[in-house]
C-alpha positions as CSV (number, residue, x, y, z in Angstrom):
1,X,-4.5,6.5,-29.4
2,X,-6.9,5.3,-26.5
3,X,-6.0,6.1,-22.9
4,X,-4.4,3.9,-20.5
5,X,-5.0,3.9,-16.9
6,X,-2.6,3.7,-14.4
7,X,-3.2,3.6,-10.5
8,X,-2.5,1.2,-7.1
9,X,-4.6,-0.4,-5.4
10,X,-7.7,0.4,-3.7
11,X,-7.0,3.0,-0.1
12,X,-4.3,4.1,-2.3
13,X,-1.2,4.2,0.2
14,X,2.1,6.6,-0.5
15,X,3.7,4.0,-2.7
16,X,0.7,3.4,-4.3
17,X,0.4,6.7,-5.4
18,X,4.0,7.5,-6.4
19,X,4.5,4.6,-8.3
20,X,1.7,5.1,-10.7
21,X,2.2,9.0,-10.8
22,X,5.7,8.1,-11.7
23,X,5.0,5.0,-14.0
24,X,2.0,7.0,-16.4
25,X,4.9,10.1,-16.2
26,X,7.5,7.4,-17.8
27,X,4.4,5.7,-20.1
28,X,4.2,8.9,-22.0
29,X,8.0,9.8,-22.0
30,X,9.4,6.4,-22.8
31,X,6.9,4.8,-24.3
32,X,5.0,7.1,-26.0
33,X,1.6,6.5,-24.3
34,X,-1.7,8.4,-23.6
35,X,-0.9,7.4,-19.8
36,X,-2.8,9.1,-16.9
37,X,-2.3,8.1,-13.2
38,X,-5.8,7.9,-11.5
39,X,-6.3,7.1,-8.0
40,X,-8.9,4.4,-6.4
41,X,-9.5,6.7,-3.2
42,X,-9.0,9.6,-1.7
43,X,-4.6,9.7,-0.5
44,X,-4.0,9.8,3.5
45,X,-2.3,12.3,5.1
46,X,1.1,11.3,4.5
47,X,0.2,11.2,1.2
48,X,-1.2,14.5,0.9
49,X,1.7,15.4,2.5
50,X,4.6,14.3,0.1
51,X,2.3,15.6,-2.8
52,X,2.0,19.0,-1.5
53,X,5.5,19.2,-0.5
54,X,6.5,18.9,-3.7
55,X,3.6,20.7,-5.4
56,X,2.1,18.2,-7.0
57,X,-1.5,18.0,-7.9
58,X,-3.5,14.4,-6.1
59,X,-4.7,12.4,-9.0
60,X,-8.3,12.1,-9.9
61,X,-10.1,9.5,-8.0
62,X,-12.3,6.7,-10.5
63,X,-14.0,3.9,-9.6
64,X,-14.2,2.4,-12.6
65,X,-12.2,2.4,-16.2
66,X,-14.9,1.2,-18.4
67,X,-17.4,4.3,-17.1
68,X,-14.1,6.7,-17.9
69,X,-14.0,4.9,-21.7
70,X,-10.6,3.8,-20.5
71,X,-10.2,-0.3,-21.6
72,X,-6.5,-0.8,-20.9
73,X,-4.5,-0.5,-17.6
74,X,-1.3,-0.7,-15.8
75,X,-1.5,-1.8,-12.0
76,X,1.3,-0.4,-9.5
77,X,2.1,-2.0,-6.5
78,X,-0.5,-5.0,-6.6
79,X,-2.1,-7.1,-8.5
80,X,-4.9,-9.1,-6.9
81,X,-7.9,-8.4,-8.0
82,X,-10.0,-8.0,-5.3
83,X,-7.5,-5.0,-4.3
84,X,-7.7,-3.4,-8.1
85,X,-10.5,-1.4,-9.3
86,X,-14.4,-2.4,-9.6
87,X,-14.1,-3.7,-13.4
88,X,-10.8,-4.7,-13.4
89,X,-12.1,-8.0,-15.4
90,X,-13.8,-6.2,-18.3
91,X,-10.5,-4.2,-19.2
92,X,-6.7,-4.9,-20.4
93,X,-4.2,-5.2,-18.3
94,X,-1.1,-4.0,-20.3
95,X,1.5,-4.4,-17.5
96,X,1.7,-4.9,-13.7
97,X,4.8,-2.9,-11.4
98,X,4.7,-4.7,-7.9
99,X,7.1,-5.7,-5.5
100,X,4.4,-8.5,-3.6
101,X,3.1,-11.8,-3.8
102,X,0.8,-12.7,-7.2
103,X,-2.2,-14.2,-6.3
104,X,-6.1,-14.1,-7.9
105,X,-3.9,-13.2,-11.0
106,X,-4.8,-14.1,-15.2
107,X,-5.0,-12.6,-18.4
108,X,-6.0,-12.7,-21.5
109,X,-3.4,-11.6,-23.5
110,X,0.5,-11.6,-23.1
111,X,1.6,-8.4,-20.7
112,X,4.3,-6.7,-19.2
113,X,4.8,-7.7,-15.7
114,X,7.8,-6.5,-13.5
115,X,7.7,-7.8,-10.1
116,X,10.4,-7.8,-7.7
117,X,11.0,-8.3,-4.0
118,X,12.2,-4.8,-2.8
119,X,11.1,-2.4,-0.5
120,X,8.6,-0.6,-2.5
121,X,6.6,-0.9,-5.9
122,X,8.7,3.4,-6.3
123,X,12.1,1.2,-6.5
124,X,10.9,-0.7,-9.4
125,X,9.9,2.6,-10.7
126,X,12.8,4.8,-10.2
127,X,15.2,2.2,-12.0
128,X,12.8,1.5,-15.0
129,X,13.9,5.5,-15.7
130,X,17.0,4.5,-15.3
131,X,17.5,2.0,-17.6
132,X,15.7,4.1,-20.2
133,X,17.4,7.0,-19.7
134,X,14.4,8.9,-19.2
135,X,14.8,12.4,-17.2
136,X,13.5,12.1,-13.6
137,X,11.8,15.7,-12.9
138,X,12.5,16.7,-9.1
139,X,8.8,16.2,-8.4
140,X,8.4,12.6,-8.9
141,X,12.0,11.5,-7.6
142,X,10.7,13.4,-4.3
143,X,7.5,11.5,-4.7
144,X,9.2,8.2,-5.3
145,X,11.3,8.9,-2.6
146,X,8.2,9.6,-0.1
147,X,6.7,5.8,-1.6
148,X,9.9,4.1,-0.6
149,X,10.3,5.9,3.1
150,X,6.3,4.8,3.5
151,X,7.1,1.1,2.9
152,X,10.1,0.7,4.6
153,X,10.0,2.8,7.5
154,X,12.7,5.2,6.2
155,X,14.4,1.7,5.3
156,X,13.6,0.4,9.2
157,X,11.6,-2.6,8.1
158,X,12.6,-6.3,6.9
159,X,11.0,-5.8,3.7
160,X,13.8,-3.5,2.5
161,X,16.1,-4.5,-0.1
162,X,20.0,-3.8,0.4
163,X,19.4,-2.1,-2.9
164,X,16.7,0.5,-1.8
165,X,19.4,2.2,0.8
166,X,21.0,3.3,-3.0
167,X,18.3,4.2,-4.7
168,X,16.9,6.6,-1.7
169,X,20.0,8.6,-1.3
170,X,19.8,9.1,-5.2
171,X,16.4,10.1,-5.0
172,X,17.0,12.2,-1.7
173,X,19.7,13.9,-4.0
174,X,17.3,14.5,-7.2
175,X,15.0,15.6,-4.9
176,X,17.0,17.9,-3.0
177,X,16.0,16.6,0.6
178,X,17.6,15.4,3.6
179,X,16.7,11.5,3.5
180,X,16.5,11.3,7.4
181,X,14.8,15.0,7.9
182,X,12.3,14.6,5.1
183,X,11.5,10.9,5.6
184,X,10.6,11.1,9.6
185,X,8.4,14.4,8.3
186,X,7.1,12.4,5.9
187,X,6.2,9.4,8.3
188,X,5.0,11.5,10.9
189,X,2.5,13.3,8.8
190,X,0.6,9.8,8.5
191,X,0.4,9.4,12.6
192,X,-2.5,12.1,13.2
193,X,-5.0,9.5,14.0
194,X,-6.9,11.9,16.9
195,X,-9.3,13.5,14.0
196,X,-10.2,10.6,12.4
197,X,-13.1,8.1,13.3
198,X,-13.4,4.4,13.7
199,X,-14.7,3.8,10.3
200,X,-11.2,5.9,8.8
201,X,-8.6,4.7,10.9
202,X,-10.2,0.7,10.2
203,X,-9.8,1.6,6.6
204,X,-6.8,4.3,5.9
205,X,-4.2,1.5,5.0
206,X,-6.3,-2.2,4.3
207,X,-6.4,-4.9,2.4
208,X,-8.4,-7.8,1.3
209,X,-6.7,-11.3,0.7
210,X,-8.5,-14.3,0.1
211,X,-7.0,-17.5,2.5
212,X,-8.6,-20.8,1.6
213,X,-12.2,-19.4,0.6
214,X,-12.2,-17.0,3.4
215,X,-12.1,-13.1,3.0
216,X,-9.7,-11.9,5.3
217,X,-9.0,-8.0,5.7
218,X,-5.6,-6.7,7.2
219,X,-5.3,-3.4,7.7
220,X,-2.7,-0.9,9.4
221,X,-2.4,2.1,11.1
222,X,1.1,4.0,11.9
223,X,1.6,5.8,15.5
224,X,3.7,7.1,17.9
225,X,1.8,5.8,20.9
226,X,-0.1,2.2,20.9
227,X,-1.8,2.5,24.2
228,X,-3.6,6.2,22.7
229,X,-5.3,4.3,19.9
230,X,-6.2,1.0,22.0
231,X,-8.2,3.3,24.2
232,X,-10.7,3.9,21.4
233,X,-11.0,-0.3,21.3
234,X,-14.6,-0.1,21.8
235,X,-15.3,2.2,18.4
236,X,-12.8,0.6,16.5
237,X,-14.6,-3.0,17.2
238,X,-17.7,-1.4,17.0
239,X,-16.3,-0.5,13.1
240,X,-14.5,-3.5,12.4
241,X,-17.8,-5.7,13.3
242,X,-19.9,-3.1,11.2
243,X,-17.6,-3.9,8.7
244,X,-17.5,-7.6,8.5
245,X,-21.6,-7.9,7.8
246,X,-21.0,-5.0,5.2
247,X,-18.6,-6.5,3.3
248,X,-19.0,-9.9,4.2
249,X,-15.1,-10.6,5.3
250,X,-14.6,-13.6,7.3
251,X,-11.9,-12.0,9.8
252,X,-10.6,-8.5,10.3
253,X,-7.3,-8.1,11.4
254,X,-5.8,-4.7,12.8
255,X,-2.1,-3.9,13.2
256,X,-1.2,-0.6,15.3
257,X,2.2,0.1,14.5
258,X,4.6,2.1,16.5
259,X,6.9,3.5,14.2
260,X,9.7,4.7,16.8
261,X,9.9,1.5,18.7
262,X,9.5,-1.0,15.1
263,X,6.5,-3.2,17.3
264,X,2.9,-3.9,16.3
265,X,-0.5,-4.6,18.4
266,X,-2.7,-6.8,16.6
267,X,-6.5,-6.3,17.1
268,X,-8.6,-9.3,15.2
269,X,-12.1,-10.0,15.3
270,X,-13.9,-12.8,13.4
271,X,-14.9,-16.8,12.9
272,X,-10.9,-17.8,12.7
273,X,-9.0,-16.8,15.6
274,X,-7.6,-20.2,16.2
275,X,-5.8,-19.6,12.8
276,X,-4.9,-15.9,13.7
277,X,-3.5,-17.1,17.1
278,X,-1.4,-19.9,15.5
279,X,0.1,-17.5,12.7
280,X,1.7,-15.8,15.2
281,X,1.8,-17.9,18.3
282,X,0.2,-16.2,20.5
283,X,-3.0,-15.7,22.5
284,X,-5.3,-13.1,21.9
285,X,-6.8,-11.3,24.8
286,X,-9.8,-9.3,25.0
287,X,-9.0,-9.8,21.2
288,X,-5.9,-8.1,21.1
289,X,-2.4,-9.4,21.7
290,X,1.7,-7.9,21.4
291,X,3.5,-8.6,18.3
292,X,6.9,-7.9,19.2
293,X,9.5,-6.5,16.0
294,X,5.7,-6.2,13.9
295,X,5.8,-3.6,11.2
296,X,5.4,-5.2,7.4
297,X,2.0,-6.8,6.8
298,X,3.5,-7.8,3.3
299,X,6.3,-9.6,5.5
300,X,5.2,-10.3,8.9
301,X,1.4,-10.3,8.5
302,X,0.0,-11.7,5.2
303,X,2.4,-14.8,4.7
304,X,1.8,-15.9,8.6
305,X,-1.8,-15.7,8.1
306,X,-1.6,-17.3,4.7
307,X,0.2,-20.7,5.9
308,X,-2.1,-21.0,9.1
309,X,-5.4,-20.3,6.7
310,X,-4.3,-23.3,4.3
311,X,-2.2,-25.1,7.0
C-alpha cells in the first residue's frame, strides 16, 4: 500500500496542524490507510504550544510529495493551490477537509471533498470520528480543540459556527481541559511577537490569493497591544517591500489583531490601494488605517478584498 500525505497549507497555522494530525490518525483507523501528517513549515508558537501540552511530537516538515515517493494526498484546511505544497499538480489529491472558499481548484479524478462553513477545518474533523465511531485518543481531541480556539478566537470571531460552541466543550471534556483556561493559554502563547523579526512576524500566519490576475498576500499577526507592533512599522515595511520583488505579489496586506478588544490594524503596501481602501472604506494613512470589529481574514479580509479586486 503506497503512502498518502496529509498536511495544511503552507505557514502551517494551529488548525492546520490539528486537522491533518487528526485526519491521517482517522485515515489509518477508519479507513485503513498508510496515512502520515506532514507539515509544510515549521508550527508557531501557539502551535508548539498545544503540541507540547499534550505531548505530541510536531510533524515532519516536506516540501515536496513526489521527492518523499508520496503520489497521493489529502489537503486540510485549504485547497488553493498556490497555498498547497510545491508539486501539488504532479500528485493525487484523494480528498480535501476545509471549511473556506474553493478557488484555483481541479482534478483529475473523482475525490473526496468535505467542505463546510464552520469555524475551523478541526470541526470537520472531530465529527468525521464521530460518525465513524472511531476512538478519539485524548491527544488529538486536545489538539483539535487548540485548532478550533485558534480560528475562532476561543469562539469570539464571526466565522464560528453555532455548532462549534458543542463540539469544543466535547473536546474540552475528552481532553480534560478547562475550555476558557486552556484556550486564552492557548491564544496567548501565539502573541510573543518581541523575539521575532520583520521577516517572521510578515510571514507567521499568510496567505496568497489570486484577485483578478493579481497576487495578493494577506497575512496576520495576533497581539495584545497594536500600538507595540506598529512601532516596528519601518522593519515590517522594510520586509513586506522585500517581500513583494521576492515573490512577485502585487499587494501585501497586514492585519495586527488585538485579540482582547476583537479589532484589527491593517498595514498594506503595493500597486492597488484604491482597491484595498474601497474593500473596507476607508483611507489608509502613512499606509495603515483602523479596522474596527477586524479579526477573521477568511471573513472580514479575503471576501472584501475579493469583490473590490474584480469589482
Amino acid at each position: 500500500m503506497s503512502k498518502v500525505f496529509v498536511f495544511g497549507h503552507q505557514n502551517p497555522d494551529t488548525d492546520a496542524t490539528a486537522s491533518s494530525y487528526a485526519w491521517a490518525n482517522l485515515e489509518r483507523e477508519a479507513f485503513g490507510r498508510d496515512a502520515e501528517a506532514v507539515l509544510l513549515g515549521e508550527p508557531n508558537e501557539e502551535t508548539a504550544f498545544a503540541l507540547s501540552y499534550f505531548g505530541v511530537e510536531a510533524p515532519r516538515v516536506v516540501t515536496s510529495a513526489k521527492a518523499e515517493g508520496v503520489n497521493q494526498v489529502v489537503l486540510t484546511d485549504h485547497n488553493e493551490f498556490q497555498q498547497s505544497i510545491e508539486d501539488i499538480r504532479e500528485v493525487e489529491v484523494l480528498g480535501v477537509v476545509d471549511h473556506h472558499r474553493v478557488a484555483n481548484f481541479e482534478t483529475a479524478n473523482p475525490l473526496y471533498m468535505r467542505l463546510e462553513p464552520v469555524g475551523s477545518a478541526s470541526s470537520i474533523v472531530y465529527r468525521a470520528y464521530k460518525e465513524t465511531g472511531t476512538p478519539i485518543p485524548q491527544a488529538i481531541a486536545g489538539l483539535l480543540l487548540s485548532g478550533l480556539i485558534s480560528d475562532t478566537l476561543l469562539l469570539k470571531s464571526p466565522t464560528t459556527h453555532e455548532s462549534d460552541h458543542k463540539v469544543a466543550e466535547e473536546l474540552a471534556a475528552l481532553a480534560g481541559v478547562n475550555l476558557e483556561e486552556y484556550g486564552l493559554a492557548l491564544l496567548k502563547a501565539g502573541t510573543n511577537l518581541a523575539s521575532k523579526s520583520a521577516e517572521e512576524l510578515i510571514d507567521i500566519d499568510a496567505k496568497t490569493f489570486e484577485l483578478s490576475g493579481n497576487a495578493v498576500r494577506v497575512a496576520q499577526v495576533n497581539t495584545v497591544d497594536i500600538a507595540e507592533v506598529l512601532e516596528r512599522q519601518d522593519e515590517l515595511e522594510s520586509a513586506i517591500s522585500a517581500a513583494i520583488v521576492a515573490e512577485g505579489y502585487s499587494d501585501f496586506v497586514l492585519m495586527i489583531t488585538d485579540i482582547v478588544n476583537s479589532n484589527s490594524e491593517i498595514l498594506a503596501l503595493g500597486n492597488n490601494m484604491d482597491k484595498v481602501e474601497a474593500a473596507f472604506n476607508f483611507k489608509l494613512e502613512n499606509n495603515h488605517a483602523f479596522l474596527p470589529g477586524a479579526v477573521s481574514r477568511k471573513k472580514q479580509v479575503v471576501p472584501q478584498l475579493t469583490e473590490s479586486f474584480e469589482g
